[in-house]
C-alpha positions in Angstrom: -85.2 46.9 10.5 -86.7 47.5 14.3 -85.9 45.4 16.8 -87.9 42.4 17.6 -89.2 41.8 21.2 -90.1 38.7 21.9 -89.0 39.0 25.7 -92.1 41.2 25.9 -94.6 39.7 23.3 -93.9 36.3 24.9 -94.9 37.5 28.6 -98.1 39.8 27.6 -100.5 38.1 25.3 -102.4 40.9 24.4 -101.5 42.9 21.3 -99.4 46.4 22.1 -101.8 49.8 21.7 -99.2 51.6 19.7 -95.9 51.1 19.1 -93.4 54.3 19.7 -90.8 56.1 17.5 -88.1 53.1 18.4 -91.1 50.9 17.4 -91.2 49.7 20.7 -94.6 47.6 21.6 -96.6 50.2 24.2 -99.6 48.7 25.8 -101.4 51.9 27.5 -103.7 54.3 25.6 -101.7 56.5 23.5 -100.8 60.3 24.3 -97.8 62.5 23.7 -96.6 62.4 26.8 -95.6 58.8 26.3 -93.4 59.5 23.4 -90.5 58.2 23.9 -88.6 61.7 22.6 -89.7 64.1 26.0 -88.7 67.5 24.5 -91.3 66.8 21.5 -93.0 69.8 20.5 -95.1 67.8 17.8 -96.3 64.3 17.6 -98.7 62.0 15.6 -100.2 58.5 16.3 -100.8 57.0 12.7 -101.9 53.5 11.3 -99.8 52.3 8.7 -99.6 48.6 7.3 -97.1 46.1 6.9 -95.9 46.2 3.1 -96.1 42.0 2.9 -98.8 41.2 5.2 -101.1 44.2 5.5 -101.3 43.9 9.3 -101.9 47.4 10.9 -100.2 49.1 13.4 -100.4 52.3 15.2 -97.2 54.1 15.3 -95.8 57.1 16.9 -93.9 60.1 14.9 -91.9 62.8 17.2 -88.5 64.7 16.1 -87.1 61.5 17.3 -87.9 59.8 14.3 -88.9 62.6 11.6 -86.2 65.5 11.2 -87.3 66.8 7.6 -89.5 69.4 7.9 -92.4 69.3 10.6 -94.6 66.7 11.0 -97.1 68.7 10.2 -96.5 69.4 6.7 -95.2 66.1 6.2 -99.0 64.9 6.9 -100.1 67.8 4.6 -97.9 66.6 1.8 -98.4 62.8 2.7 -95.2 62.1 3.3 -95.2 60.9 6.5 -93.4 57.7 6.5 -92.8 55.3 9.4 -89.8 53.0 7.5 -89.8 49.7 8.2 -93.1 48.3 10.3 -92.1 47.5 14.1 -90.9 43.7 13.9 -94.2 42.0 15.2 -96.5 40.5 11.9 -95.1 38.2 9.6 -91.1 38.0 9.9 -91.0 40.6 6.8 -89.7 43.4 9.4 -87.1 45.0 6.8 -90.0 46.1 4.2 -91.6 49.3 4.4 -94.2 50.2 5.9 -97.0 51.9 4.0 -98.8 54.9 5.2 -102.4 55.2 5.8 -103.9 57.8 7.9 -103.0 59.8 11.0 -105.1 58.7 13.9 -104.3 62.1 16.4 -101.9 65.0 15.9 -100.4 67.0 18.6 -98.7 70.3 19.1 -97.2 72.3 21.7 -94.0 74.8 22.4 -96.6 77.7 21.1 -94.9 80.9 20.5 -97.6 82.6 21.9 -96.1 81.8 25.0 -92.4 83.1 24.6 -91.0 86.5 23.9 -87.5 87.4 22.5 -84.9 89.2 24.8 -82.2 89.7 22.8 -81.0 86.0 21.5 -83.0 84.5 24.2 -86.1 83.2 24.2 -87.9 83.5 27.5 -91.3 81.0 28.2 -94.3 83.8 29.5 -96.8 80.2 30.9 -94.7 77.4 30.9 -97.9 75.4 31.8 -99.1 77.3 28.5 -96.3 76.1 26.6 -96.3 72.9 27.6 -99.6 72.1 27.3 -100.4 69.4 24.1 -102.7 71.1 22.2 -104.7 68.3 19.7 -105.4 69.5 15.9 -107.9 67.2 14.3 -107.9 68.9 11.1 -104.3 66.8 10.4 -106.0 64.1 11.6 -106.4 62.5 7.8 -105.8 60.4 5.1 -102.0 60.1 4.3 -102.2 57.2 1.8 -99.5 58.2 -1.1 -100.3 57.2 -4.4 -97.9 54.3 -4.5 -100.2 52.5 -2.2 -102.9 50.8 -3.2 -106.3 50.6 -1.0 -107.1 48.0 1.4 
């Protein structure tokens, strides 16, 4: 179960934008340089719904909170899967979340941009590198069958 923030949601009264890895409320537009993981090299904004209550949130995936595989083939396999739902809807924090669809995907660290010398790897365009690079063909449906339609 996520933490819940009530020092926050008591002293803004809009709803957050997104909420990030942490499930931490974020109340700017969503981008991957907001994640709260900084060395991400991939990152997705998806919608998923609260198991009990069906409210939706947009959530944040990086390395810091997906470590099997890459998120990208976690999308492809829809797999993807946020856990719990940030602690915000109905006091049902510590069900799962279900998956629903992946609102923007992001990419960068391209190898393109690096080149081997001996075991080191050495950045060619670090702007190049850098750079987030958004693939819209991920950006899809990732409702497993185990969760029924809205």
């Amino acid at each position: 179960m996520y933490q819940r923030y009530d020092d926050i949601f008591s002293r803004i009264t809009e709803a957050p934008h997104w909420f990030d890895e942490y499930a931490v409320p974020r109340y700017c537009e969503f981008t991957p340089s907001k994640l709260a993981n900084i060395y991400a090299g991939e990152a997705a904004l998806a919608e998923v719904t609260c198991q009990v209550c069906k409210h939706a949130f947009r959530v944040a995936f990086s390395r810091a909170n997906w470590s099997s595989g890459t998120i990208a083939e976690a999308i492809r396999s829809r797999t993807l899967d946020f856990g719990d739902p940030p602690n915000y809807c109905c006091g049902n924090a510590d069900m799962s979340s279900e998956p629903r669809r992946v609102i923007e995907y992001w990419r960068r660290h391209d190898p393109r941009y690096t080149r081997q010398e001996g075991k080191n790897v050495i950045v060619t365009d670090f702007a190049a590198f850098t750079r987030w690079v958004r693939d819209s063909s991920l950006e899809v449906d990732i409702r497993p069958d185990w969760v029924a339609p809205l």
